[in-house]
C-alpha positions as a printed NumPy array, in Angstrom:
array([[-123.047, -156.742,  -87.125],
       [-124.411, -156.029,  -90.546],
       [-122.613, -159.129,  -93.063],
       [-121.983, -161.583,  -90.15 ],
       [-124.327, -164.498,  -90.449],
       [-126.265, -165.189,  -87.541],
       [-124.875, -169.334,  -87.02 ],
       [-121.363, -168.456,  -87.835],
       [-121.395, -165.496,  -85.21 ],
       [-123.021, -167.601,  -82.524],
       [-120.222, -170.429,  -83.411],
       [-117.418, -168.035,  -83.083],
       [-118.752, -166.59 ,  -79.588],
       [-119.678, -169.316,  -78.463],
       [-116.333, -170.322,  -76.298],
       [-116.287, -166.759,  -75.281],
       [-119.664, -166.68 ,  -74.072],
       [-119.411, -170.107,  -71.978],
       [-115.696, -168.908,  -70.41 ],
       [-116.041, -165.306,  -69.476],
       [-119.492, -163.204,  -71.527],
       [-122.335, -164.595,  -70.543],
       [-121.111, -163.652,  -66.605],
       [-121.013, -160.207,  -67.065],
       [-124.262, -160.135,  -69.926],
       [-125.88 , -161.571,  -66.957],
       [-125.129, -159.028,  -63.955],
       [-126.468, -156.608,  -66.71 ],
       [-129.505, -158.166,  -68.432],
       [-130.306, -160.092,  -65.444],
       [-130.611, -157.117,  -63.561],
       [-132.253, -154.605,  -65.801],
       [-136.433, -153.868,  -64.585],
       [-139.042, -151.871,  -65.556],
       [-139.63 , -151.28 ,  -69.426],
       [-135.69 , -151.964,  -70.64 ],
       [-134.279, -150.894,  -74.034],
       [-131.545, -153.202,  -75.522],
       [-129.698, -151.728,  -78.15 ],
       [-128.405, -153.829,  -81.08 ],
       [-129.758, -157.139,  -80.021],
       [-128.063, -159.385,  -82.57 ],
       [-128.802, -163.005,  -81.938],
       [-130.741, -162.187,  -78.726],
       [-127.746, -163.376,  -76.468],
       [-129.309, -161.921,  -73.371],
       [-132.664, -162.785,  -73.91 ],
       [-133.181, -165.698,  -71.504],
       [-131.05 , -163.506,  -68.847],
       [-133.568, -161.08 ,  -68.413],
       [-135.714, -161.887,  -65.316],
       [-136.734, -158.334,  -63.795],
       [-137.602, -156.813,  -66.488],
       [-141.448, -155.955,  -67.566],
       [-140.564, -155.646,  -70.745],
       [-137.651, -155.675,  -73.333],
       [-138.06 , -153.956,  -76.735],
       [-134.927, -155.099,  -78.711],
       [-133.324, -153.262,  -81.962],
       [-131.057, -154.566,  -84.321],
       [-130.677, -153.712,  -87.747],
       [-129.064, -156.215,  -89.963],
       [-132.295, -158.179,  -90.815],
       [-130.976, -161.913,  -90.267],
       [-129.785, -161.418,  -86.989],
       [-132.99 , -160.121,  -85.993],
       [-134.731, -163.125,  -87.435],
       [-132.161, -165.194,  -85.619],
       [-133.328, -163.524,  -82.261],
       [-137.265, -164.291,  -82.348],
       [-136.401, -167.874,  -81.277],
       [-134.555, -166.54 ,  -78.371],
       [-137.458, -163.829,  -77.673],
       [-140.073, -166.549,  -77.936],
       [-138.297, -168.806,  -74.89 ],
       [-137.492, -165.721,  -72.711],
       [-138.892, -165.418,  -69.25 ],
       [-140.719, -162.41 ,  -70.292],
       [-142.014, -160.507,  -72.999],
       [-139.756, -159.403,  -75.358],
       [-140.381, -157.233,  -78.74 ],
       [-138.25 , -157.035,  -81.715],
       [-137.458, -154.237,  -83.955],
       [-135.433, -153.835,  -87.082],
       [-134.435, -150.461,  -86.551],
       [-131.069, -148.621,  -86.007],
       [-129.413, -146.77 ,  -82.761],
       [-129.335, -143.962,  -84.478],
       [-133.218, -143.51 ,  -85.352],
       [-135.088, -145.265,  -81.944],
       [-138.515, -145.832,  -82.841],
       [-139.843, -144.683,  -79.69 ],
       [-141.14 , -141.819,  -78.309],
       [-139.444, -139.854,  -75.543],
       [-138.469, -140.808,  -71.759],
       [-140.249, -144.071,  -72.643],
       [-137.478, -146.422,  -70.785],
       [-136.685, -147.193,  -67.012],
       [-132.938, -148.977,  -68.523],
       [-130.836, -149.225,  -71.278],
       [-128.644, -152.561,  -72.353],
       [-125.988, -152.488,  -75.105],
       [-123.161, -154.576,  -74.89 ],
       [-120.908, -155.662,  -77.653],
       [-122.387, -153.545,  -79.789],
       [-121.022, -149.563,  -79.767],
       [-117.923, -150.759,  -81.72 ],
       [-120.404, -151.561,  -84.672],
       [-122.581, -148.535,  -84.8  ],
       [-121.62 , -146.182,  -87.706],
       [-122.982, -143.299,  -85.827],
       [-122.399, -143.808,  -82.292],
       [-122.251, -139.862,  -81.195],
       [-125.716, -139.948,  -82.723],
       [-126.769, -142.923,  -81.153],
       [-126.035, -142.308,  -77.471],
       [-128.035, -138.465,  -78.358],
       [-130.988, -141.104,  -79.335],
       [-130.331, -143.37 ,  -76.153],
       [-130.619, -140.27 ,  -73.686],
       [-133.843, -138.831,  -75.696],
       [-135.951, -142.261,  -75.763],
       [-135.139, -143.294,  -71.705],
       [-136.116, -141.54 ,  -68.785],
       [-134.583, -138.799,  -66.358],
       [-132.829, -141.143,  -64.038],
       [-132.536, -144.098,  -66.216],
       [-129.923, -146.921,  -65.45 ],
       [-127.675, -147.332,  -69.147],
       [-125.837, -150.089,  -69.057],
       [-122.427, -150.727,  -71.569],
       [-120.25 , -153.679,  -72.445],
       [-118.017, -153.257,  -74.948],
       [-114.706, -154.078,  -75.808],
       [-112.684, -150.627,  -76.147],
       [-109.189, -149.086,  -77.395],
       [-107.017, -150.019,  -75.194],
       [-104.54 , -147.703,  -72.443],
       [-101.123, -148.595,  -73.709],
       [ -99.404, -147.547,  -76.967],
       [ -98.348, -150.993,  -78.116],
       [-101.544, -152.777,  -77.562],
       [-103.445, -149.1  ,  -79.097],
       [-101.019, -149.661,  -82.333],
       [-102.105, -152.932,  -82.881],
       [-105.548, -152.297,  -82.865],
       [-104.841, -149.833,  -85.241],
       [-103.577, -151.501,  -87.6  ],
       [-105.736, -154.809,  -87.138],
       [-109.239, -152.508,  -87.437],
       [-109.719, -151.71 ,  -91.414],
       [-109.429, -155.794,  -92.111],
       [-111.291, -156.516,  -89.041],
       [-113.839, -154.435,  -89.785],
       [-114.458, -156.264,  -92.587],
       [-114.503, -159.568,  -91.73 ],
       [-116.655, -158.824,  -88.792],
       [-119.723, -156.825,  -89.456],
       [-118.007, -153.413,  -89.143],
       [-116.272, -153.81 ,  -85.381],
       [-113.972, -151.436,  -84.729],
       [-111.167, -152.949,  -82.673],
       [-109.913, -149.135,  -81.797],
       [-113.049, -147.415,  -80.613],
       [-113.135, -145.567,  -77.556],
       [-116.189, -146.213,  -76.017],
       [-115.615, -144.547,  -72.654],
       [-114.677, -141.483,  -74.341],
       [-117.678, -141.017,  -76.489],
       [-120.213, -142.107,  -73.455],
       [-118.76 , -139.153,  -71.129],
       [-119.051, -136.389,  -74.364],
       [-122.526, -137.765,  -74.431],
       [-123.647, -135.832,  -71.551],
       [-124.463, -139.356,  -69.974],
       [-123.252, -139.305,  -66.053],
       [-120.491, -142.229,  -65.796],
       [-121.375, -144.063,  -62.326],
       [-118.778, -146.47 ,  -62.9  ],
       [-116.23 , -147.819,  -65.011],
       [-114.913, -151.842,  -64.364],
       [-112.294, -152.947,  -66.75 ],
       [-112.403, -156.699,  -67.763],
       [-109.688, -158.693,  -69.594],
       [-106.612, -157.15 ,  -69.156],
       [-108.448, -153.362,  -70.33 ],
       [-109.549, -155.193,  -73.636],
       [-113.189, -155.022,  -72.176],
       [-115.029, -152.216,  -69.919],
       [-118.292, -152.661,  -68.418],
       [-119.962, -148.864,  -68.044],
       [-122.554, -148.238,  -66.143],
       [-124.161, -144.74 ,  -66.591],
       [-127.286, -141.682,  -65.282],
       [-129.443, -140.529,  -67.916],
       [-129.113, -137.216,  -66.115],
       [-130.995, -135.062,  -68.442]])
């Protein structure tokens, strides 16, 4: 979210995240154990959720927001690590992580092909990868107006791309889809994936 200043993005989730987000950042965060990857952190949103986790190392790479997460990090239930750093070049060695957490954050990524690669190389055979994002939606009218909304939005808001098909990138990725729950009328998908390498 590279341009978005960390207050004014917390402001404008903020009603979001009390009516409907912070339920399904929870059933992923919450859940996610062993040595967990988040991917694109921002504001460290789901850093209280996590409570099975060993540890969370969390990337983001607009500078701000990552300062804007340590205060989160530093009241979580457990240890969590920050990293400026992109998706596309993890700073981790191999088959390092038991699960992977993105959400709201694939629509942002300039390389996201690229990123998922890095995603699969840095977690383990086996690992849980968990998605939120909001995605292009199924039918034409509501596809055109995402469209045509995306080049302004994506300036207004950090580089989000309203029309990004999410779903379709994770399956080229050679990650195994395990499920697939739309949310909000198809404007949202939670997808849960295999690393099956």
């Amino acid at each position: 979210m590279a341009g978005l200043k960390p207050r004014l993005y917390d402001l404008g989730m903020k009603p979001l995240e009390k009516s409907r987000i912070q339920r399904i950042r929870r059933s992923i965060a919450g859940k996610a154990s062993g040595v967990v990857l988040e991917i694109g952190s921002g504001t460290g949103a789901n850093f209280p959720l996590y409570e099975r986790a060993d540890v969370v190392h969390a990337i983001e790479p607009d500078p701000a927001m990552r300062e804007a997460s340590i205060l989160r990090a530093k009241g979580a239930k457990i240890p969590i690590q920050t990293y400026e750093a992109k998706a596309e070049g993890l700073p981790f060695a191999d088959n390092v992580f038991d699960e992977v957490v993105a959400t709201l954050v694939f629509c942002t990524i300039p390389e996201p092909e690229k990123a998922l690669q890095e995603i699969r190389r840095v977690s383990k055979p086996g690992a849980c990868i968990h998605f939120f994002e909001h995605v292009r939606v199924d039918n034409k009218q509501g596809a055109l107006l995402q469209d045509a909304l995306t080049p302004l939005w994506e300036k207004v808001a950090g580089g989000c791309q309203l029309n990004r098909n999410a779903l379709k990138l994770i399956r080229e990725s050679g990650l195994a889809v395990v499920e697939v729950t739309p949310l909000y009328k198809g404007l949202f998908q939670k997808i849960e994936c295999i690393n099956a390498k």
